[in-house]
N, C-alpha and C positions, 0 to 999 in steps of 0.2 A: 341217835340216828335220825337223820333227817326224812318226817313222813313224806311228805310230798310239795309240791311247789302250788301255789293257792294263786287263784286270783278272784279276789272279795269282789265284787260290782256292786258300787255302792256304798262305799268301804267310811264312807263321811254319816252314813244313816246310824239310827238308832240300833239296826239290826246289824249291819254291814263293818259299822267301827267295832261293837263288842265284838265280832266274831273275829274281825281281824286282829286285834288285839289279842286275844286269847289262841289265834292259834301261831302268832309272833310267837309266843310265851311259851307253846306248847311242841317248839322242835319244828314249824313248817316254815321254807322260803315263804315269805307272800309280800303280794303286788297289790296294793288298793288302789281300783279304779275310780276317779270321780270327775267330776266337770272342774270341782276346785280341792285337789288333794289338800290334806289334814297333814303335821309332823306328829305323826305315831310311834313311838319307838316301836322299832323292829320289823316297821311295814314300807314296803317302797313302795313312793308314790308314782301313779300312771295317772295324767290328768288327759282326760278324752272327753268327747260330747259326744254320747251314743248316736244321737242321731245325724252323726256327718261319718258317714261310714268312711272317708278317704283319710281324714283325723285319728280315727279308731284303727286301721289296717296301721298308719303309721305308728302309732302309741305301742301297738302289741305287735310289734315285728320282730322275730328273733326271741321271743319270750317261749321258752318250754314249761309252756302251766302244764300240769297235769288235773288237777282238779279246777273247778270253775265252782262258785259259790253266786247267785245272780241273787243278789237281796235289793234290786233294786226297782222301781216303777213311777212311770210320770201321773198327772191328774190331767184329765182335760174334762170339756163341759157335758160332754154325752159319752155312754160306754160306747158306743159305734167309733168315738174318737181314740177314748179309752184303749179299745181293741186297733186301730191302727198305729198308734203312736205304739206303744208297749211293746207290738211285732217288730214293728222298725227297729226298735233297739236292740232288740234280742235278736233277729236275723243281722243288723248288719256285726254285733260281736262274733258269733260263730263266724262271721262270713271272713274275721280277721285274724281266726286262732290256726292255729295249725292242728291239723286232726290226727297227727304221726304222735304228738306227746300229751294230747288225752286223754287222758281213761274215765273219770268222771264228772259229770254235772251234777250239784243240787241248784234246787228252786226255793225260795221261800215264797209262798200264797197267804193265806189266812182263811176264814171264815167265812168270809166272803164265797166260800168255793161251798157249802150248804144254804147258807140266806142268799145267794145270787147279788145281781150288779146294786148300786146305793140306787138305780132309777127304777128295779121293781123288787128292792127289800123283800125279804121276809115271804115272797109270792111263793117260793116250791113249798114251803110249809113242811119243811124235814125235819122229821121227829127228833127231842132231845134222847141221849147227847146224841151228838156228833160223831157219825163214825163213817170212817175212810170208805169203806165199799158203798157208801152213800150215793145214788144217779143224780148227774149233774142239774141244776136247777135250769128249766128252758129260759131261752132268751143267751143276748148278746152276755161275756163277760169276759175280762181280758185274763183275768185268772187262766180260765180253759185255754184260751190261745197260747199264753205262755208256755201251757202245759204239752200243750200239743206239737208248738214248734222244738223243747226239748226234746219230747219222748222223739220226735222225726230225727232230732242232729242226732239221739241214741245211738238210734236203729243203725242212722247211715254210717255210723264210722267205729260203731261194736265199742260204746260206751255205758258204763252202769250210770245208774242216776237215781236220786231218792230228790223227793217233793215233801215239804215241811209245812204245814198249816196251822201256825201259833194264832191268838187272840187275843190281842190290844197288848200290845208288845213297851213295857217297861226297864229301865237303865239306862244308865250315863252316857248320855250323847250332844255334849256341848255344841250349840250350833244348828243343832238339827228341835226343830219346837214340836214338832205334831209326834210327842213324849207325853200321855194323861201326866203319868208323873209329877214331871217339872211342871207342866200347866196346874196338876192341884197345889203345890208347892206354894208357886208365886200366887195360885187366890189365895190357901190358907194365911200365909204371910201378909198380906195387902188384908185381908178382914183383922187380923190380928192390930196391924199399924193403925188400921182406921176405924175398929170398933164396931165393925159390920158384922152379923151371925154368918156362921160360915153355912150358906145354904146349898141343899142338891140342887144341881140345877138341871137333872133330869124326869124324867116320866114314873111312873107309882109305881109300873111295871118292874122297872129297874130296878128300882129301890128295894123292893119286895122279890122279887126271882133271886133264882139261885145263878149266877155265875162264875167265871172261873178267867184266870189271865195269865201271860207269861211273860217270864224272868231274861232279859236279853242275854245274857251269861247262860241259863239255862239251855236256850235255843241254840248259841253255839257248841255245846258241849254236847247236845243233840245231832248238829249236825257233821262235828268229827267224826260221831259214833260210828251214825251213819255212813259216812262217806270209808272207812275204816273198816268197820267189821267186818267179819266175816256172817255170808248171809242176812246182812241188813238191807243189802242193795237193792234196786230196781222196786220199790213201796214210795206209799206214799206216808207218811205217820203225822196224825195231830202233835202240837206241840204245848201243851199247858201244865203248870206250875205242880197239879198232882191234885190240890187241893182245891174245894167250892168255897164260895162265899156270898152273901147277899151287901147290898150295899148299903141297906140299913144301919148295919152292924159297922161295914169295913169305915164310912164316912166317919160315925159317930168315933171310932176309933184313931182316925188322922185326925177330928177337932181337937181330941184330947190330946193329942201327941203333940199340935202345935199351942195349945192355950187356948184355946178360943172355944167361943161358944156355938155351940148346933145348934139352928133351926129345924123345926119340925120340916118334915117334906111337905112342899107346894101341893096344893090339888093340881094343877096345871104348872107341866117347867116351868121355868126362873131361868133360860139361858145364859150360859158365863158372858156371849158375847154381847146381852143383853146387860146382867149386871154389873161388867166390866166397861162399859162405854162410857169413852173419855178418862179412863183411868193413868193415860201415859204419865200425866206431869205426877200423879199422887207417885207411882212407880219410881222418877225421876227425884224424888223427895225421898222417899223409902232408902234407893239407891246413896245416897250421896249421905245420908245420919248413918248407915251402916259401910260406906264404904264399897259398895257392891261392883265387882267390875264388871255389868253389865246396866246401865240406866236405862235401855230402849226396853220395854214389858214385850212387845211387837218380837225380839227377837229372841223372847225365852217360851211363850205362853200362845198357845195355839187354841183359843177359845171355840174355834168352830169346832175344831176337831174333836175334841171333848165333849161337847154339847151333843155330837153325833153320835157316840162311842153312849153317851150316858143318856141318851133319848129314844134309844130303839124300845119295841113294845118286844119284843123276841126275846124270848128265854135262851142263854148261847149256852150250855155247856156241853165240854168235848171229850169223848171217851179215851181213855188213852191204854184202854188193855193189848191194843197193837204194839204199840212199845214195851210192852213190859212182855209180851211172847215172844218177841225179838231179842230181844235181851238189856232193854235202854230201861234203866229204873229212878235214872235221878228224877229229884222230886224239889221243889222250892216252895215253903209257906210265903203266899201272896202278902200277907199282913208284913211280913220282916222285909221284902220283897221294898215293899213300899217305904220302910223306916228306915234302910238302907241308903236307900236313895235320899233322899231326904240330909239322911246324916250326911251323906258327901254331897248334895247341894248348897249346903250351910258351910261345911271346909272348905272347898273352893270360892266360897263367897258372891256365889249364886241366886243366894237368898239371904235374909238377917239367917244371926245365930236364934236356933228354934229355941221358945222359953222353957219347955221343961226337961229340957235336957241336961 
């Protein structure tokens, strides 16, 4: 029995391709929207530029979504921009769907929505972990706007909606770099080729805190639920893997797993985009004795992004006893999490084949 008719936004992203994938697989029509659609079995593609709303009305004309999945968001250079662009795109979608064959929207946010925008980090100082009924951090953040122009389309057209808040979100998304993942991957592999310790390249804090991450499969399996169950709807629920970890342990554990050797942690980071510079042509070498069908590093390996993700001073962990009163229990060990990934970055040829496998 066919659940409902999807339309992913975003459907090319890390979060956006898993979920539309899996809910292909799992009995729903679904439409993935993107600037440059992907061939996914089982998803049709809708190629639109949110921000040309006469492109986007044409794209989704005649389409009876009933559920709306929005995993998508641009970057600009201030959150004041951040917060304009993000609205733009999300007002002018609604502004294309038709409201007769609606019934729900989810959001994906993240963490962001307790540590506030990347320009005053860490400033509300909300106590660990993380929990939903948490008061928004002051200041600009497009998070909240997002949140605000769905709960508005809710209201106006008698729509459920659930809000999703995962933390540094891992799994197979070819294409898409700002993945830690694949970005540890390709250093692990690049220090292996070239003899380098594979160093943290974050803060003591990091290293040492307790954290916690999520499973991109996890997230959509979350967000079926949600959109699905009974009495799940109109919440907002953190999204993370069940389990904590420090990064002491988890790094020491990916050296091992690739061959290589660990460095002690820096007193002061060691940036990737620092220790990676000028690494194209080693990458292009790497590439070409293994065969690799990707030789640009540029387009697997997102060094900023990571160096971001692994340089906060902020302790992130998210409570997740919301989901489990609700009735959502799945749970993913982060460590397999990451070995998984891995495994099918080396099968597809991604990366070399890893040595101790």
């Amino acid at each position: 029995m066919q659940k409902g008719i999807a339309l992913v936004v975003g459907a090319t992203g890390i979060t956006g391709g898993n979920l539309a994938s899996y809910l292909a697989a799992s009995g729903w029509t679904v439409y993935g929207l993107s600037r440059t659609p992907s061939n996914s079995a089982g998803v049709i593609p809708v190629a639109a530029d949110l921000f040309d709303e006469k492109v986007t009305a044409d794209a989704l004309q005649g389409l009876p979504i009933s559920h709306v999945f929005y995993c998508t968001w641009t970057q600009r250079d201030t959150e004041a921009e951040n917060v304009e662009a993000n609205a733009a795109m999300m007002n002018n979608l609604f502004a294309a769907l038709d409201p007769k064959t609606l019934s729900h929207v989810s959001l994906v946010t993240g963490t962001k929505q307790y540590l506030g925008a990347f320009e005053a980090y860490g400033s509300g100082k909300v106590e660990t972990p993380f929990r939903e009924s948490a008061e928004r951090v002051p200041g600009e953040n497009f998070y909240y706007t997002l949140e605000d122009i769905m709960l508005d389309v809710a209201e106006r057209y008698g729509l459920k909606w659930n809000v999703h808040r995962p933390h540094t979100v891992i799994g197979y998304a070819p294409g898409n770099v700002m993945n830690m993942g694949q970005t540890i991957a390709v250093y692990a592999s690049i220090c292996r080729a070239t003899g380098r310790k594979f160093t943290f390249p974050g803060s003591q804090s990091q290293w040492n805190m307790l954290t916690d991450m999520t499973d991109a499969l996890l997230l959509a399996r979350q967000m079926e639920w949600a959109a699905l169950a009974p009495g799940a709807a109109n919440q907002a629920y953190n999204t993370v893997n069940g389990d904590v970890f420090r990064w002491r342990r988890m790094w020491t554990e990916i050296g091992e797993y690739f061959g290589v050797e660990v460095a002690d942690c820096p007193e002061t980071p060691e940036p990737l985009e620092q220790q990676m510079a000028g690494i194209e042509d080693e990458w292009q070498r790497i590439a070409k004795q293994h065969d690799l069908v990707e030789p640009n590093v540029k387009r697997l390996a997102s060094w900023w992004h990571t160096d971001g993700d692994l340089g906060r001073t902020q302790e992130c962990v998210n409570d997740v006893s919301k989901n489990r009163d609700f009735g959502f229990y799945d749970h993913r060990e982060t460590r397999a999490a990451f070995f998984d990934l891995f495994d099918r970055l080396a099968a597809e040829r991604l990366i070399p084949p890893i040595a101790t496998r």
